[in-house]
N, C-alpha and C positions, 0 to 999 in steps of 0.2 A: 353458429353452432346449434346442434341439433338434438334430442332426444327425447325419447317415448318408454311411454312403462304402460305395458297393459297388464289387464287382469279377465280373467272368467268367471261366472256366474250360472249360480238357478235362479230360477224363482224366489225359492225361499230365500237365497242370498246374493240379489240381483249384484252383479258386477261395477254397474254407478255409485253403488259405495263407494270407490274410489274418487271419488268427488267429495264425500263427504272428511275423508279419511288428508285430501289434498288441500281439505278448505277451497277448493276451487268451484264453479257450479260447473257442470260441462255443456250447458246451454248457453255459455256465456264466456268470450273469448275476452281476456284480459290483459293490460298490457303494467309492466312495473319496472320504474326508471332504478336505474343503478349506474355505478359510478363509472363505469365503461362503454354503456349503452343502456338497450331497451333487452328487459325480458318479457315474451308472451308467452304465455297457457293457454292453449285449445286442446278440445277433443275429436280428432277426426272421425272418431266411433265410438257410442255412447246408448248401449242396448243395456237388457238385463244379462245377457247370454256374455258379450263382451266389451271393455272401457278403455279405451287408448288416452291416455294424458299424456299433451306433446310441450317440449320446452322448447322453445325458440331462444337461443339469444343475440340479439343484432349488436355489435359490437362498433362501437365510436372508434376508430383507430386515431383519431384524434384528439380524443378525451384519455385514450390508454396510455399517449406519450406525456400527455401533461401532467397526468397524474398519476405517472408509473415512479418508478425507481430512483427516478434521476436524473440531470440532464445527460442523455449521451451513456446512460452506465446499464450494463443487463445486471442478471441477479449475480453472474460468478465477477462485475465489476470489471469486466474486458469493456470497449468503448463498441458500442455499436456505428455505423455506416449510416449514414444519417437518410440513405435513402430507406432500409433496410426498418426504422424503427415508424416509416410508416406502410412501407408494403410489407408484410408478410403474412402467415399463415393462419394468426391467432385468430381473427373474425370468421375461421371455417372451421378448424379442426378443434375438438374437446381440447381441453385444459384446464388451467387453475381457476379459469376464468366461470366456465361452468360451472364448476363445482361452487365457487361462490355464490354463484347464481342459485343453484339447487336449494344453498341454505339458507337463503335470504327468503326467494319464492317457498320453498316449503319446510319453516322452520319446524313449524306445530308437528308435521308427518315427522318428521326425521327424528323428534322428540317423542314417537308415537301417542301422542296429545290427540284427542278427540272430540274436543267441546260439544259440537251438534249432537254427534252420537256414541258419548262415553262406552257403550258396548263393542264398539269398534274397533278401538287403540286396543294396540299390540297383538293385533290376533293377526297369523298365518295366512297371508294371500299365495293363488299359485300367481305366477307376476314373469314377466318378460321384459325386459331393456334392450333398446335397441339405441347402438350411437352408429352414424353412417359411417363418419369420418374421426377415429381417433390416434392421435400420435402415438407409438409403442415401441418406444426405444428399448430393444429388447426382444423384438420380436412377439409370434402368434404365440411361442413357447413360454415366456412370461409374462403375457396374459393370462395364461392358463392356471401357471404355479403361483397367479397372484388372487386367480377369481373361483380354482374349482376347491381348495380346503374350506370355503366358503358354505359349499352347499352348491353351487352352481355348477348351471349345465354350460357350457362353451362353445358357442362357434364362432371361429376368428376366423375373417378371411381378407388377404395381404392387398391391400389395393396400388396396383403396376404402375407403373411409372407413368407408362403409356400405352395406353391400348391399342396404339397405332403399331408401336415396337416392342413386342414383348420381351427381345432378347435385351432390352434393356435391364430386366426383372422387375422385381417389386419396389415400392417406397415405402416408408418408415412408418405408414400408415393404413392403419387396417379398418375393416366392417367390425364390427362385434356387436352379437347377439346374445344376451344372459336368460337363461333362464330356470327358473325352480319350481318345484311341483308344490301344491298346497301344503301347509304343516310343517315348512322347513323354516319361512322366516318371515318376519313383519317388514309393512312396508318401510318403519322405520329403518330398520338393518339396512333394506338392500339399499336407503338412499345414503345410510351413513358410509357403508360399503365404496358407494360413485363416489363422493364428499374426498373419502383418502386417497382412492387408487387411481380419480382421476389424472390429477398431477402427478403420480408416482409413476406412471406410464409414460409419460409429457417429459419426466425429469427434469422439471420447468416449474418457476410460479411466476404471474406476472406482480408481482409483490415480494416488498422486501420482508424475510423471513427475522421476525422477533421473538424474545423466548417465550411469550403468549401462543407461539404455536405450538409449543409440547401442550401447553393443557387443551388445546381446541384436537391434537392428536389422539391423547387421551382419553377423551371424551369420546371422540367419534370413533373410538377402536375398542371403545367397553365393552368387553365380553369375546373380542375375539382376536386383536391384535397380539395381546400376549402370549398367545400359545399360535400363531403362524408360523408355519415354517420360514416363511421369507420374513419375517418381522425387520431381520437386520435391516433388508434391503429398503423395505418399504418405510422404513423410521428416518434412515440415512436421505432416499433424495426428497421424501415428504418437509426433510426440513433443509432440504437445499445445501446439502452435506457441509451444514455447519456444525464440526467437531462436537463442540462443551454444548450444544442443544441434542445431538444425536448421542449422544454419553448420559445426559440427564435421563433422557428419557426412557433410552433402554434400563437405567435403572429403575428408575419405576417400574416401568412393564415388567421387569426380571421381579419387585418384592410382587408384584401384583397376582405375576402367576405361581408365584408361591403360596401367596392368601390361596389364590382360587383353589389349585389342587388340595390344599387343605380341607375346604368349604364341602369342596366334593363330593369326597370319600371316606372322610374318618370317620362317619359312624357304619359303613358298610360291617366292617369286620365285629364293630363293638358291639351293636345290635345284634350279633347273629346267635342263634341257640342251636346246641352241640346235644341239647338230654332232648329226648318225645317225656312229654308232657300225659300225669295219666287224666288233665283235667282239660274243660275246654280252654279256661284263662288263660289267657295270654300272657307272657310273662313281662318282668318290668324290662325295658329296654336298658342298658348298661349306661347310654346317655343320658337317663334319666336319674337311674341312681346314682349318677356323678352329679349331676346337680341338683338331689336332695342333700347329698352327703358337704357339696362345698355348701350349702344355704343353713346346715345344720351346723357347721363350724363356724360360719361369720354370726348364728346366732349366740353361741358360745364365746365369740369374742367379744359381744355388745357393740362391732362398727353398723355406723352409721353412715360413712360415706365410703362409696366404695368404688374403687379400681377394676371394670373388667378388660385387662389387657390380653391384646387377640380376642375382640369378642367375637370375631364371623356377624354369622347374620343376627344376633342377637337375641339368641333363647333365654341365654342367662340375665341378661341385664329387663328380658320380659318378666321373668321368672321376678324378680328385685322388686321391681315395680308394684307386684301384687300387693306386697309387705309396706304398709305406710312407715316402718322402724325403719326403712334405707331412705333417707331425707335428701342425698345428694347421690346418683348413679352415671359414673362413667364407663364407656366404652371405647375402645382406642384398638381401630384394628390399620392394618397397612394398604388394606385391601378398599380404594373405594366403591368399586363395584359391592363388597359386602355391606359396606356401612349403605348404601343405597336400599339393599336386601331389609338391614335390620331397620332403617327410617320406614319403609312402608310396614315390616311386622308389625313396630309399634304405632303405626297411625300418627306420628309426629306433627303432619299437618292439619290432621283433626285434633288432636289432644289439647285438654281443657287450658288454660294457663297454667293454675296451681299448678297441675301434674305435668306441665312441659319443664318448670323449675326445677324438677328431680331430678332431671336426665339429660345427658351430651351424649353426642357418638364425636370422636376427633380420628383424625388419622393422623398416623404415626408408626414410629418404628420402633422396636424395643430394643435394638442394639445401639440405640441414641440417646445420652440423657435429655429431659424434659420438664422442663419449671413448672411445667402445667399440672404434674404429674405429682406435684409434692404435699404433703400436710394431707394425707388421706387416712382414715382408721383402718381399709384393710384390703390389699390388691389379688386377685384371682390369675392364675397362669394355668387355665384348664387344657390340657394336651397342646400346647405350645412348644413346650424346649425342646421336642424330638425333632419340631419341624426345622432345627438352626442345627449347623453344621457344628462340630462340639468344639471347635477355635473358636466358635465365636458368644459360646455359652459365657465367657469373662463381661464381655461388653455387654450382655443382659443382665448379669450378675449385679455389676457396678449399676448400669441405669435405675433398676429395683430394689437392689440393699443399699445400695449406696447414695443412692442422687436422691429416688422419691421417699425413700425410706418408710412405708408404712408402717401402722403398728403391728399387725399381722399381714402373714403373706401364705396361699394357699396354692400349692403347688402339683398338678396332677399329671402323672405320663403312663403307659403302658407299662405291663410286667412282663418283661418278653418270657420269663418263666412262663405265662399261664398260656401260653400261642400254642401249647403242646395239644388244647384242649378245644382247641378253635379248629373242627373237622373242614370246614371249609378253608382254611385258610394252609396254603401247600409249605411245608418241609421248606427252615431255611429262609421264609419270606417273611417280610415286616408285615404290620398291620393297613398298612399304608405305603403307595408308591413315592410319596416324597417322605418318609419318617429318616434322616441322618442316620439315627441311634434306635436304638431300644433296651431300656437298662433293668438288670435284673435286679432284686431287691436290694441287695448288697450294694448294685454298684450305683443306685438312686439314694441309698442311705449315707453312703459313701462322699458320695456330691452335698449333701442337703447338711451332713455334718458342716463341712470343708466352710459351705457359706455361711453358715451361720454363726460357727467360729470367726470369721473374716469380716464380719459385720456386725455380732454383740445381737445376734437372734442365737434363742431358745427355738428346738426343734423335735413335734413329734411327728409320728405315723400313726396313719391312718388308713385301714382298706376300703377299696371301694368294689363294692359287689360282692358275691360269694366268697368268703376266704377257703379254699382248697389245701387241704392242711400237706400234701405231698408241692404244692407249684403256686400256694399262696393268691391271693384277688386279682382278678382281672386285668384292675387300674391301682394302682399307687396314689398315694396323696401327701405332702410333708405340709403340717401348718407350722412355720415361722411364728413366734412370738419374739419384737422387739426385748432387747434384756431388761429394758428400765419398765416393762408394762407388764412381767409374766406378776403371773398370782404365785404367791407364798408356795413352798414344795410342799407345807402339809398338807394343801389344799388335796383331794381326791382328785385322782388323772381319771377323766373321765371313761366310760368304759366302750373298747375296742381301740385305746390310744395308747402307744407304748413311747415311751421316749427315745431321746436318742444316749 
């Protein structure tokens, strides 16, 4: 099995970076045992202008049988032909085989890891793949529909049966050539890229598929398996169309690309400003005043340990942090591509001890109850409930008032009233491409009463940003107070809070 990935260069950013970026030197051919055979790494060309890294892998077909599947059994458990499980195709044509290969030989790249030269990782190569010989059951057409939403450039071409007899046609096996122009993606992507869609071409693995390949699919599909058009396809034979593992996993991917569109785009519309300005200041960003406004009601609650459920990338739980008064800070989003986002925001792998003790990111789902979840002083749901479908707003209800039960709960969503005033945003449209709902004040006060009744929470409002005395604030906000924790009614309701 065969393949090459070049790249281009200047001067100023000679092309042999890719060596550095491979861990490999390209003055220096290397060979590494694996459990099928031998993988080598050479460079057949190795300038400043241009760098070919080539993957050889020679395969044992006699190590493959002994330590394949089973005796006598393929992956779908029909019996193989016993001469058949030592001649065949797998020691020439790509497969599962490579792709293991790829990630064993270049774990660090595929991780976009850069030890030698930290300025390296995850930057933009323009980059070429070339495999001679790949299986593509399905044709040069689903090559395409599997490699160009990618960012890829395509050229497939069907290799004949026999050259001798064309009218024989083609066989199941094609040339392809990948490639992308600078700026579109890191060498890590396009090796995670080869990693899934190897096999998924192949329809094949020479390994039995166990439920540790959803998460090894996961991983290798961050950032862009969830939103493929073919995702079915490619989820189904990547795991060897085992039902309850192809079922898992598109759930996942399904809350994943839910997180993600969220992460997005919600603050497109929030941030935007409708009035000119006769000063040069810039005005406050509407995300921003959402999370002075929730930090100025958990200071009024007196918590100390806090719940940010649905945090995304984690501005809020940075935001927490500043404040030595939040002693314990969780973040629980569904998303781990986010929580990935919010551990680099916070520096988690730089950060002191003491201060790594204040803080979790967990993943999770809020339509799930969670023990993890419980004995907390005060949970945050910042523009969360619009993103759930409104059947399914009970089973969040229950997880938060009921299972983890804080003492306060802060709860913030759009006022579809004030969308009137949002010039940019067209007649009729949410604020957001995935928002379910959008509830006008009424029909938010409506709900916030309902739970809180249902749950023995005290319930007021609060606006967030300008209140417009004709279409009312921006964003909404309901602080829950538990009933055994509210303060005395003579107490003064603090001012811009109305009860319910």
């Amino acid at each position: 099995m065969f393949l090459t990935v070049t790249t281009t260069g200047t001067p100023e950013r000679p092309a042999t970076d890719l060596g550095f970026l491979l861990h490999k030197h390209p003055d220096n051919a290397q060979a590494f045992s694996t459990s099928y055979g031998t993988a080598h790494v050479l460079y057949p060309e190795a300038t400043a202008e241009r760098c070919t890294a080539a993957l050889l892998l020679e395969v044992d077909p006699i190590a493959l049988v002994r330590r394949g599947k089973g005796k006598g059994k393929g992956q779908g458990g029909a019996p193989d032909a016993a001469l058949a499980q030592y001649v065949n195709d797998r020691p020439y044509a790509a497969s599962s085989l490579l792709a293991v290969a790829l990630s064993t030989v270049f774990s660090s790249a595929m991780r976009d890891v850069c030890k030698a030269r930290p300025e390296l990782a995850g930057r933009p190569l323009p980059l070429s793949v070339e495999v001679p010989a790949l299986p593509a059951r399905g044709g040069a057409a689903l090559v395409r529909s599997l490699f160009e939403p990618l960012g890829w450039s395509v050229s497939v071409e069907p290799v004949p049966l026999d050259v001798r007899f064309p009218e024989w046609g083609d066989s199941r096996y094609v040339r392809l050539v990948l490639d992308v122009p600078d700026g579109k993606l890191t060498l890590g992507e396009a090796l995670r890229h080869l990693y899934v869609l190897l096999p998924v071409l192949d329809d094949a693995k020479h390994y039995w598929v166990s439920p540790d390949e959803v998460d090894k699919l996961l991983r290798a599909g961050e950032g862009w398996l969830a939103n493929h058009p073919e995702q079915s396809l490619i989820t189904s034979r990547y795991l060897s169309r085992r039902w309850s593992l192809t079922r898992a996993a598109s759930e996942r991917l399904e809350l994943v690309r839910l997180a993600d569109a969220d992460d997005s785009g919600i603050e497109e519309i929030d941030n935007a400003v409708d009035e000119e300005s006769d000063t040069e200041e810039a005005p406050v960003p509407l995300a921003v005043r959402r999370r002075e406004a929730i930090l100025a009601a958990l200071t009024e609650a007196g918590a100390a340990r806090v719940l940010d459920l649905g945090c995304g990338q984690g501005q809020l739980v940075q935001a927490l942090l500043k404040d030595v008064r939040y002693t314990e800070i969780v973040g629980v989003d569904v998303s781990m591509r986010a929580l990935t986002v919010a551990s680099r925001r916070l520096k988690l792998d730089r950060m002191g001890e003491r201060q790594a003790e204040r803080v979790k990111l967990l993943q999770g789902s809020l339509a799930y109850t969670d023990k993890r979840l419980k004995g907390y002083d005060a949970a945050v749901l910042s523009e969360v409930i619009e993103h759930l479908d409104v059947e399914r707003l009970p089973a969040l209800e229950y997880a938060v008032f009921g299972s983890a039960r804080p003492r306060t709960v802060l709860v913030t969503t759009p006022n579809v009233e004030y969308n009137v005033r949002w010039e940019s945003l067209p007649e009729g449209h949410s604020r957001h491409g995935d928002h379910r709902f959008e509830w006008t004040r009424e029909e938010f006060g409506t709900w916030a009463a309902e739970v809180a009744g249902r749950h023995g929470y005290g319930v007021q409002f609060v606006p967030v940003g300008d209140d417009d005395p004709e279409v009312g604030p921006p964003t909404q906000m309901a602080v829950f107070t538990r009933a055994a924790d509210r303060r005395d009614s003579a107490e003064e309701t603090p001012k811009g809070v109305r009860a319910a």
